[in-house]
KENU-837082 format. One record per residue (C-alpha): x, y, z; residue number from 1. Coordinates in nm, 3 decimals. Each point is the difference from the previous one (the first is absolute). Example, Ala and Ser with C-alpha at 12.3 -4.5 7.8 and 13.67 -1.06 7.14 Angstrom:
2
{{1.230 -0.450 0.780} 1}
{{0.137 0.344 -0.066} 2}
END
This chain:
395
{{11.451 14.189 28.846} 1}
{{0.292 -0.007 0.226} 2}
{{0.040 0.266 0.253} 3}
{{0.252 0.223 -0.030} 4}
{{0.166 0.249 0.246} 5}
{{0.126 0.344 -0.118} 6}
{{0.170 0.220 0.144} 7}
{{0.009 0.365 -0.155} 8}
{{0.246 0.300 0.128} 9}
{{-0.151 0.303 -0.170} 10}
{{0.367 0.184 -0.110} 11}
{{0.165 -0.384 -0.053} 12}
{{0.037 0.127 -0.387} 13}
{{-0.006 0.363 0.035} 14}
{{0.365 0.157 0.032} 15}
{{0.073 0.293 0.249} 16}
{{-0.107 0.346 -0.084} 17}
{{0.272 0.190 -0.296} 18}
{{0.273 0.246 0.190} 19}
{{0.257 0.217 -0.152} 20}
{{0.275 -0.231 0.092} 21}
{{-0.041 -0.318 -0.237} 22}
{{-0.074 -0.281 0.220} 23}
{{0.049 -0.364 -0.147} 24}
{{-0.402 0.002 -0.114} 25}
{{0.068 0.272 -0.193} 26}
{{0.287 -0.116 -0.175} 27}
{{-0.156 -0.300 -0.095} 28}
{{-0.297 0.171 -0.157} 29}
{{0.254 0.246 -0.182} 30}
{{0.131 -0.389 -0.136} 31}
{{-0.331 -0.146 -0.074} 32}
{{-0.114 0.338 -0.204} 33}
{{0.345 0.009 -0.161} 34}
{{-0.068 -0.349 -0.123} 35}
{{-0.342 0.046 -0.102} 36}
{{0.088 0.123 -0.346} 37}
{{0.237 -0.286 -0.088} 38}
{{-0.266 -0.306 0.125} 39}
{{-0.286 0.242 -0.157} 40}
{{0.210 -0.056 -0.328} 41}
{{0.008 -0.388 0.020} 42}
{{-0.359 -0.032 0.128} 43}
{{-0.107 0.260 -0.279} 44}
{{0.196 -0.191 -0.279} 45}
{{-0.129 -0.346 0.101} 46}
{{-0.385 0.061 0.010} 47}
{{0.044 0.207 -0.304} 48}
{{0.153 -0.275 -0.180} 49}
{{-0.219 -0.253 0.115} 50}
{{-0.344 0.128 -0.038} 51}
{{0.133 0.101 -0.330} 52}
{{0.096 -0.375 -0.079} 53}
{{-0.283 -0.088 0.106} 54}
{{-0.280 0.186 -0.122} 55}
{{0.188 -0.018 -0.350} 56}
{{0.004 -0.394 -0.025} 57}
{{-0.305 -0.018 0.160} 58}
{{-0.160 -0.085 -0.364} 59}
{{0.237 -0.349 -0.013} 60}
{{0.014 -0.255 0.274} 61}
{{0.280 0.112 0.181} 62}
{{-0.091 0.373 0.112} 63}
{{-0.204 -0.045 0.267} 64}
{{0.261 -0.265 0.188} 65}
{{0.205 0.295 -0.065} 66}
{{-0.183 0.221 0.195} 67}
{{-0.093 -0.240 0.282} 68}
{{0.364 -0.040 0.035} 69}
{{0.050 0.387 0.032} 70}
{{-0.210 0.011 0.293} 71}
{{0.139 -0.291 0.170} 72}
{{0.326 0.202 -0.025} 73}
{{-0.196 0.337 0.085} 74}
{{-0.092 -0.184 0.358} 75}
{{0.420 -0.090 0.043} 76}
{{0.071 0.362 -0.096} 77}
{{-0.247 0.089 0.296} 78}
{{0.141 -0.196 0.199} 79}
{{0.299 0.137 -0.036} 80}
{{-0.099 0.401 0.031} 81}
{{-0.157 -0.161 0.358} 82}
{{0.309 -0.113 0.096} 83}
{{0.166 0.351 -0.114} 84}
{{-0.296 0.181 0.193} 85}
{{0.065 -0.215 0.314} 86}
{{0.362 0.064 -0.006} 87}
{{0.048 0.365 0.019} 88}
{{-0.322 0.151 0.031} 89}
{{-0.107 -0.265 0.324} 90}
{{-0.299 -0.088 -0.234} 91}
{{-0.156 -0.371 0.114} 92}
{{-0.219 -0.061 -0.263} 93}
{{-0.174 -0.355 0.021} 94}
{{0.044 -0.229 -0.345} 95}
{{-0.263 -0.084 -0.175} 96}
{{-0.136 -0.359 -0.045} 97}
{{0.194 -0.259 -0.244} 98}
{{-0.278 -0.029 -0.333} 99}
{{-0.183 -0.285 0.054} 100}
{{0.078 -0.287 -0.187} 101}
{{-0.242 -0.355 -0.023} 102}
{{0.113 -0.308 -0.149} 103}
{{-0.298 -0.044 -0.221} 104}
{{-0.024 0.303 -0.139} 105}
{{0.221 -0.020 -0.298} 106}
{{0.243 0.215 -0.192} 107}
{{-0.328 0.219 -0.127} 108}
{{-0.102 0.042 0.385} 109}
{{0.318 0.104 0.083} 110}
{{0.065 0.252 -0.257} 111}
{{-0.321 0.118 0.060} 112}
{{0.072 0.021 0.409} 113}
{{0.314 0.175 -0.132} 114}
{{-0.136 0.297 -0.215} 115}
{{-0.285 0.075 0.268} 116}
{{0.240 0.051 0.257} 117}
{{-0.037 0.339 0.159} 118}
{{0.305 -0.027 0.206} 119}
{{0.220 -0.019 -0.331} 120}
{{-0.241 0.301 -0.142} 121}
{{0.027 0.227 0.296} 122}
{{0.408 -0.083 -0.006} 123}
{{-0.010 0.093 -0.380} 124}
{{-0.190 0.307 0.047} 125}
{{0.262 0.134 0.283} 126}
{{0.310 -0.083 -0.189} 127}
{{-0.200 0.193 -0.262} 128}
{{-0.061 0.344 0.163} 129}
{{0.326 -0.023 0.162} 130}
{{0.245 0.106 -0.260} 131}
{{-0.158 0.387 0.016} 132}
{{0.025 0.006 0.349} 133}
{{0.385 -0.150 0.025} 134}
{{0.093 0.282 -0.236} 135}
{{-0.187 0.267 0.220} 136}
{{0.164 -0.139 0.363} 137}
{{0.356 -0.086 -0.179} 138}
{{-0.006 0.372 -0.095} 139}
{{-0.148 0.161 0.291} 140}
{{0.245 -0.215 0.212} 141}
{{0.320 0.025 -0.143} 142}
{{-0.050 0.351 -0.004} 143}
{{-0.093 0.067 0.324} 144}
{{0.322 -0.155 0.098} 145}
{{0.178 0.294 -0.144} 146}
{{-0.267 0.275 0.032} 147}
{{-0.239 -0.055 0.212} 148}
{{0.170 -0.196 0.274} 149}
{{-0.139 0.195 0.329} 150}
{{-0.335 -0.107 -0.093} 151}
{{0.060 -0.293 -0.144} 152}
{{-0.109 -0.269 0.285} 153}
{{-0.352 0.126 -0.104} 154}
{{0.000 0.005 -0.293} 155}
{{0.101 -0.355 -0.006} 156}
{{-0.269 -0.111 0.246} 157}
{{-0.208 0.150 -0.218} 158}
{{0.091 -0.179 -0.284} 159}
{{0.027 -0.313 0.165} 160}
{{-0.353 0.001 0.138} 161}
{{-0.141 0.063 -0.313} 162}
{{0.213 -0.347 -0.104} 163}
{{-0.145 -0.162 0.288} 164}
{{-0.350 0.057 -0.040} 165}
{{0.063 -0.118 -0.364} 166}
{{0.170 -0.320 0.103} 167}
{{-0.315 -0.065 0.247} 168}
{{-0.270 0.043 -0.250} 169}
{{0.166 -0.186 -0.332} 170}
{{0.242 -0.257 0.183} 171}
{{-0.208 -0.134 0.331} 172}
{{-0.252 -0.320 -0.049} 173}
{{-0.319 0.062 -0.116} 174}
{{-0.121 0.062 0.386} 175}
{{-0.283 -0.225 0.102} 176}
{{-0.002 -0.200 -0.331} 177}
{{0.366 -0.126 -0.011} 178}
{{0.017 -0.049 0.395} 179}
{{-0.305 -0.235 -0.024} 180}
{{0.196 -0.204 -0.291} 181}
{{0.299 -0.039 0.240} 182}
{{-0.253 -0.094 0.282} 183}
{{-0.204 -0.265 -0.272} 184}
{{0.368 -0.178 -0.094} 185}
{{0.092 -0.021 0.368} 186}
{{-0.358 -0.158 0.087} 187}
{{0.026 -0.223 -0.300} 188}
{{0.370 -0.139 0.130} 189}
{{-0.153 -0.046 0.326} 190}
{{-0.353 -0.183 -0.138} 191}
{{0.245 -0.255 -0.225} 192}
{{0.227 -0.093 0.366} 193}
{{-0.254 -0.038 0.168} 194}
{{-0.188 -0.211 -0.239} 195}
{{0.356 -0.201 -0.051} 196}
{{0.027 -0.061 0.401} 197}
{{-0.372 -0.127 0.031} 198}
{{0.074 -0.230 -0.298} 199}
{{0.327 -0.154 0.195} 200}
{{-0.178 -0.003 0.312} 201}
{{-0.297 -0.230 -0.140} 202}
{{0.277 -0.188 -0.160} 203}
{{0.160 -0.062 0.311} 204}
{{-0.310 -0.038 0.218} 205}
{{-0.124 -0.295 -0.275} 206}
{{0.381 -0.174 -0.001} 207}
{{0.072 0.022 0.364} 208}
{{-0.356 -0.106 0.094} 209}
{{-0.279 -0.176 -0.177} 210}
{{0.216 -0.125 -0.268} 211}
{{0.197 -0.153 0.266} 212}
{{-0.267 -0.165 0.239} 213}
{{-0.167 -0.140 -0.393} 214}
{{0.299 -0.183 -0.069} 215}
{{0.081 -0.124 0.322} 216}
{{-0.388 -0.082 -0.031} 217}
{{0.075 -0.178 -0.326} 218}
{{0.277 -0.226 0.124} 219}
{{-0.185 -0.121 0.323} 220}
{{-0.302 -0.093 -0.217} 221}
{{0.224 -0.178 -0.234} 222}
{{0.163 -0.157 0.295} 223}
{{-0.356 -0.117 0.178} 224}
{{-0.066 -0.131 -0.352} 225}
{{0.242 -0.274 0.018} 226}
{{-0.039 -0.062 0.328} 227}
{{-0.385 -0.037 -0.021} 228}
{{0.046 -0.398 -0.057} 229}
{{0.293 -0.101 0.217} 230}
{{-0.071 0.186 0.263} 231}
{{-0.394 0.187 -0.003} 232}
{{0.029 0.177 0.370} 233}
{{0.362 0.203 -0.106} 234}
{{-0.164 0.077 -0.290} 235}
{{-0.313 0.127 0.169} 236}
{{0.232 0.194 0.207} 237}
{{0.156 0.167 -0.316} 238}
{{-0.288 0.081 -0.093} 239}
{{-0.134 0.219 0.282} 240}
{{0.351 0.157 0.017} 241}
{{-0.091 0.110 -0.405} 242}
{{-0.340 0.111 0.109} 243}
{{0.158 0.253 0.261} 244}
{{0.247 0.147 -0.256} 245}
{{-0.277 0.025 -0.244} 246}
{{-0.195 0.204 0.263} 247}
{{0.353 0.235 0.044} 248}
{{0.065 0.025 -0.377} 249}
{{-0.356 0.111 -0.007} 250}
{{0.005 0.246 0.267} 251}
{{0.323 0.105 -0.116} 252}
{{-0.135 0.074 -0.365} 253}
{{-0.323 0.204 0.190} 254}
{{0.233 0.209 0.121} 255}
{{0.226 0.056 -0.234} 256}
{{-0.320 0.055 -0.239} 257}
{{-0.110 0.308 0.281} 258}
{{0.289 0.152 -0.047} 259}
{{-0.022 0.033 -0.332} 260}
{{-0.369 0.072 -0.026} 261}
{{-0.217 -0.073 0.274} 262}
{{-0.354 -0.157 -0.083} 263}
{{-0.169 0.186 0.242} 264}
{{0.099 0.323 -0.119} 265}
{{-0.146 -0.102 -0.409} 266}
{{-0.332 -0.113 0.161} 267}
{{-0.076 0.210 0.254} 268}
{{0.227 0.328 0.012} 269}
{{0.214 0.188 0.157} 270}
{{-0.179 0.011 0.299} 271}
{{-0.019 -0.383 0.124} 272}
{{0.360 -0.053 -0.138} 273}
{{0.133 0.282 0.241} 274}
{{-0.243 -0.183 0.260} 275}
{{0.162 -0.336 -0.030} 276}
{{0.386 0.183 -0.020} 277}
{{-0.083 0.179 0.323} 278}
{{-0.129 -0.334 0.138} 279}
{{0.319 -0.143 -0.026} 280}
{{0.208 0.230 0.167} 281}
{{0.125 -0.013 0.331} 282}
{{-0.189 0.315 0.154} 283}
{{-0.330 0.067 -0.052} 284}
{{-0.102 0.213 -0.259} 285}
{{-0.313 0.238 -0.086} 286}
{{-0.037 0.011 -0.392} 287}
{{-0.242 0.284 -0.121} 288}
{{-0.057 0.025 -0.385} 289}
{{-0.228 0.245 -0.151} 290}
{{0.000 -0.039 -0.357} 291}
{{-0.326 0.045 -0.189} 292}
{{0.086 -0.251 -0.264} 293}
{{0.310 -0.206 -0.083} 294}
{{0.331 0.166 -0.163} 295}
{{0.197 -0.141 -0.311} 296}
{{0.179 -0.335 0.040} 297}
{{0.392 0.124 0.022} 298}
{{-0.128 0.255 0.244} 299}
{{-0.185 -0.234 0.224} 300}
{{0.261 -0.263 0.005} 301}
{{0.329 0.293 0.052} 302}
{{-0.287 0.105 0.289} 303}
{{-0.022 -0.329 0.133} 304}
{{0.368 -0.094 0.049} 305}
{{0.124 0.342 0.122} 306}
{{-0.259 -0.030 0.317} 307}
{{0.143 -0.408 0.031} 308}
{{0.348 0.134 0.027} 309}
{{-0.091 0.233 0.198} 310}
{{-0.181 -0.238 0.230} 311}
{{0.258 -0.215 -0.005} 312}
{{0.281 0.315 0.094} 313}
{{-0.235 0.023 0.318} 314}
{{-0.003 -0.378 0.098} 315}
{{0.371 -0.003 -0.018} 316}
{{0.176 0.340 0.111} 317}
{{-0.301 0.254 0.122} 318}
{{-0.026 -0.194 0.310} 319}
{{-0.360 0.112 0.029} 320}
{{-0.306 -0.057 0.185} 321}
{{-0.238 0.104 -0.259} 322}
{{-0.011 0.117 -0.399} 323}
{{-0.267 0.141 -0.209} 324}
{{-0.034 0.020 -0.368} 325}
{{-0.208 0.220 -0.198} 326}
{{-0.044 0.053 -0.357} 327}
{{-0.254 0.223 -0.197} 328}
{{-0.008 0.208 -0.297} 329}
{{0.020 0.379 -0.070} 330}
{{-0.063 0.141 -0.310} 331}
{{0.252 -0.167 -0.284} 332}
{{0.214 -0.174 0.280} 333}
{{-0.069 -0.282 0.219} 334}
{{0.178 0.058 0.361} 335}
{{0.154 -0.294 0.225} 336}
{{0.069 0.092 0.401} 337}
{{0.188 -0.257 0.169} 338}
{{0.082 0.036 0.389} 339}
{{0.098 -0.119 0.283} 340}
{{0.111 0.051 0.392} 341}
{{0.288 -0.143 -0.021} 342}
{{0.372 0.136 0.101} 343}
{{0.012 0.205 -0.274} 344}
{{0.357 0.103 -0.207} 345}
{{-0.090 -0.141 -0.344} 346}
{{0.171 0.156 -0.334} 347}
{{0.066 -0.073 -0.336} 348}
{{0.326 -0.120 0.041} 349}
{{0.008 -0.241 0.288} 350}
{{-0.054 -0.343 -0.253} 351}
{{-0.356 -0.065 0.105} 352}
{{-0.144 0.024 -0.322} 353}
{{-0.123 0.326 -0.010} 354}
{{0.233 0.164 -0.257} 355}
{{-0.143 -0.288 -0.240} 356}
{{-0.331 0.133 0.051} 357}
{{0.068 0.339 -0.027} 358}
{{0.198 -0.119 -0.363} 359}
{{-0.392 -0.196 -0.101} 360}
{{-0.209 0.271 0.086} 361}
{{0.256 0.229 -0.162} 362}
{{-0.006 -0.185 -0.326} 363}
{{-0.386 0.040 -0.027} 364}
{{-0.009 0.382 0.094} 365}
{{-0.050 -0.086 0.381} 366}
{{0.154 0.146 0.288} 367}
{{0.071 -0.135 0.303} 368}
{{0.082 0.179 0.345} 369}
{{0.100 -0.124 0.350} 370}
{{-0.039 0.161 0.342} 371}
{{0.159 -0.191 0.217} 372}
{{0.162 0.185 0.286} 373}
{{0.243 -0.178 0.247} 374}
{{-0.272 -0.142 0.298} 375}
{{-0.264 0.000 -0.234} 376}
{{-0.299 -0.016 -0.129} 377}
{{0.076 -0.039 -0.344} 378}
{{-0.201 0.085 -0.332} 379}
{{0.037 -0.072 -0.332} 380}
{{-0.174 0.131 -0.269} 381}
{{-0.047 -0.112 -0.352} 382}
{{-0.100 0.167 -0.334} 383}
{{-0.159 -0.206 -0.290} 384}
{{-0.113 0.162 -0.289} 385}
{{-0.396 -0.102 -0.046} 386}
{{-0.068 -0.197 -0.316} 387}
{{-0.367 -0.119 -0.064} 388}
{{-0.003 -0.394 -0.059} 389}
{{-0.037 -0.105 -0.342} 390}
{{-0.254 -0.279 -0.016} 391}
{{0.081 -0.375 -0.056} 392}
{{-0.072 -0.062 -0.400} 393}
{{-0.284 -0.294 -0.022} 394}
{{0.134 -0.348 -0.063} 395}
END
């Protein structure tokens, strides 16, 4: 998942204390109780009417499209008592997750994904109980106004916290639940680019550079082939000159068939593939793995090209003398530690690759943290969950 950074003031939302002089927070609590009864009316009259609807045609075909309905406009009418909260009470209240909605599912899955929705329930269920208590603050409001105006500051905050503590339980997401849905739709945006870049840079890799050097390849042959009569040594010429590109196009297609999915890695694991990445970079490189048996395939491969970037980060910017990498596995995760000696100063946001990673471990649950101060040494460490690898079905 993608990291976020929050930062939290603990009074950002809470208005100053009540005095006898009515401060601007206190006249805009006098407005939002005052309106309570009005909005309590509407919200009151709407679920009324269309659990009503509902529930009474829910014998023919159209009653319970009724009632998913209703709660799709319970959530707006939510919505909009958030946006009345925020306003003059100062309560930030974050919205809850769009319903999810699949292609494949159907009209059945979706009415189905409608009526279960507990963000339209728990929106219901407030505009419900809210008509009683508009009456009750309308009253006890306006009159205070008139009566019991010393005091009334108080008895406003009063009021207003019990509307606030109301607002939190029945109008916020569903905590954990509906802030891991948000987190699952980012991660499945990010999974679907970065599946759409790798697919465009194969594409380009293949039309730049063995499909090129193959039809060059195919003209010089066809050239050396008429030539072979009239003239045999400029045709025995050609024909080494098509033997070297065949040995590029090849070594061009080995490479281009590593980056998508090194052999080594299938055959023998994670550990010689990270031994033949480190052998290739420009600094020499300890590799320590400690893994009792092999993780899943996605894991080992996401494993596998976060420590080549990485290695390849150090061969171009660390300007270090030495890296080490070390992976191993604790408990349910399996842990990647990537460092080097280098100069030290690398971030997320300087375009060498990292935020990308950060996105693909993000998208699988992983985290991903760098320590790089400015001078060095730098450390980054990686989070995989730990899958346990399905064996190969028998041809």
């Amino acid at each position: 998942m993608t990291a976020r950074i929050v930062t939290t003031e603990p009074d950002a939302d809470r208005p100053p204390a009540p005095r006898l002089a009515f401060g601007r927070h206190t006249w805009k609590e006098i407005a939002y109780l005052l309106s309570n009864l009005p909005v309590a009316v509407l919200g009151f009259t709407y679920v009324v009417t269309m659990l009503a609807t509902g529930a009474g045609l829910a014998v023919t075909v159209i009653g319970l499209p009724v009632l998913a309905a209703g709660l799709l406009g319970a959530r707006q009418l939510g919505k909009a008592e958030r946006v009345r909260a925020r306003a003059l009470l100062g309560l930030r209240i974050e919205e809850p997750s769009p319903l999810p909605r699949r292609r494949d599912e159907g009209f059945f899955g979706r009415l189905w994904s409608g009526l279960k929705d507990p963000v339209g329930w728990r929106a219901m269920l407030y505009e419900f109980i809210r008509l009683p208590w508009g009456v009750l603050t309308f009253a006890i409001t306006l009159t205070g106004l008139f009566v019991l105006w010393p005091v009334l500051p108080f008895i406003v905050r009063g009021l207003t916290n019990a509307d606030r503590a109301m607002a939190r339980a029945l109008l916020s997401p569903s905590d954990e639940l509906e802030r891991r849905i948000a987190e699952l739709e980012s991660d499945r945006g990010v999974v679907v680019d970065t599946a759409a870049a790798d697919l465009r840079r194969i594409e380009r890799d293949l039309h730049d550079g063995a499909q090129a050097r193959l039809v060059n390849l195919a003209m010089g042959l066809g050239l050396a082939k008429e030539k072979l009569l009239e003239d045999p040594d400029a045709a025995a010429a050609m024909v080494d000159e098509a033997h070297g590109e065949v040995k590029l196009a090849l070594q061009e297609l080995r490479d281009l068939a590593r980056g998508i999915h090194p052999a080594v890695l299938t055959d023998r694991g994670l550990d010689a593939a990270l031994s033949s990445v480190a052998s290739r970079c420009t600094v020499p490189v300890k590799v320590t793995a400690d893994l009792p048996q092999r993780p899943a395939a996605a894991i080992e491969g996401i494993a596998y090209f976060t420590v080549s970037e990485l290695l390849q980060n150090v061969s171009k910017h660390s300007g270090a003398r030495s890296a080490s990498v070390d992976v191993w596995r604790s408990g349910d995760r399996l842990l990647i530690q990537v460092g080097d000696d280098g100069h030290g100063g690398a971030s997320l946001d300087k375009g060498t690759g990292m935020s990308g990673l950060a996105d693909r471990l993000g998208a699988v649950d992983g985290l991903f943290v760098v320590d790089s101060p400015e001078g060095g040494p730098t450390t980054v460490t990686a989070e995989l969950p730990w899958r346990d690898r399905t064996p190969a079905p028998a041809a």
